[in-house]
C-alpha positions as CSV (number, residue, x, y, z in Angstrom):
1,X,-8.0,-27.2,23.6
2,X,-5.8,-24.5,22.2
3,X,-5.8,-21.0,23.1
4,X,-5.6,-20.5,19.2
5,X,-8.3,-21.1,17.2
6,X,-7.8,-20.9,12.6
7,X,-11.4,-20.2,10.8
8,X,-11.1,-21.2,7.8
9,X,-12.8,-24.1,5.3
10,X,-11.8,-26.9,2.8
11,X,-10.1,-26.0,-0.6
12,X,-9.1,-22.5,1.0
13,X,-5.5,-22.1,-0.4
14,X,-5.1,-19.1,1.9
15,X,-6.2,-21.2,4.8
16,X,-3.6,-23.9,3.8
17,X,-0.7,-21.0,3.5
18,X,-1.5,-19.8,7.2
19,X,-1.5,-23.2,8.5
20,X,1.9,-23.8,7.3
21,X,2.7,-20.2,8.8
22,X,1.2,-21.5,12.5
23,X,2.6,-25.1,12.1
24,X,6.3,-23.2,11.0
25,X,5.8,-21.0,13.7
26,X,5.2,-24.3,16.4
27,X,2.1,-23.0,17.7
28,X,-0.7,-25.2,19.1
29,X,-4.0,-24.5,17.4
30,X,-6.8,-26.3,16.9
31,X,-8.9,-25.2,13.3
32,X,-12.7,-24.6,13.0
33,X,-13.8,-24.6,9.2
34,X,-16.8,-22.0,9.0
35,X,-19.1,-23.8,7.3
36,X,-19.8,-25.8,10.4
37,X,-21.6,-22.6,12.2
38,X,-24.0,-19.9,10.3
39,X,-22.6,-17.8,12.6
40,X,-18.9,-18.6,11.5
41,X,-19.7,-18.2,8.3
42,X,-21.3,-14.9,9.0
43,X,-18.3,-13.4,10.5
44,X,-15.4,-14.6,8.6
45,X,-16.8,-15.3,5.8
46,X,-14.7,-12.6,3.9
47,X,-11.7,-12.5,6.3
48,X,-10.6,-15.9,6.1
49,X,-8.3,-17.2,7.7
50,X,-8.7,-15.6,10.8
51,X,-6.3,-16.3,13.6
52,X,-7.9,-16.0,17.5
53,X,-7.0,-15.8,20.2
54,X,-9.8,-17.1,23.1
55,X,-8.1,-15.5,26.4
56,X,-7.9,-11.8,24.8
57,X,-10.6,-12.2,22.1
58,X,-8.1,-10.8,19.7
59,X,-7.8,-11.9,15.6
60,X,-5.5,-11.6,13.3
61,X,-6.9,-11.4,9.9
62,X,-5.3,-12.1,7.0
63,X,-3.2,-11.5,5.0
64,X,-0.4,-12.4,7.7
65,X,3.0,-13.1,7.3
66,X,5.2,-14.7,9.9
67,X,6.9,-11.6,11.6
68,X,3.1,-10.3,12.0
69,X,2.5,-14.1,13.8
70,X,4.7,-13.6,16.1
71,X,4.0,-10.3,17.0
72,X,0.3,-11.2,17.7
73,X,1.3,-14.2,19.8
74,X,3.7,-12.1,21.4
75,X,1.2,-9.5,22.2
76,X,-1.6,-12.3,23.5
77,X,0.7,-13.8,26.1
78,X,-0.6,-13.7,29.6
């Protein structure tokens, strides 16, 4: 598993634009659609996508563009 984790759900266009950003980027990430988890849903339901990061417990909300990607994976290195 990933480090990386995308919330997000089906039909979200924003989701689909920052999964091309991640897969552009060539970073491994594994995605969780919200809807799967009340508690998901609960916390991102507004933000999505969210980008985290499991080893810091960071996220990177969106709206995200690619030089704010790499800054975040950047800053989440170990």
């Amino acid at each position: 598993m990933s480090d990386y984790l995308l919330y997000g759900t089906e039909g979200c266009h924003l989701c689909e634009d920052a999964e091309q950003l991640l897969v552009d980027a060539g970073l491994a990430f594994s995605k969780q659609d919200i809807i799967e988890d009340p508690q998901w849903l609960q916390n991102y339901g507004l933000l999505i996508p969210v980008l985290f990061h499991s080893a810091s417990q960071q996220q990177l909300n969106w709206p995200f563009d690619s030089q704010a990607l790499q800054d975040f994976i950047k800053n989440n290195r170990l």
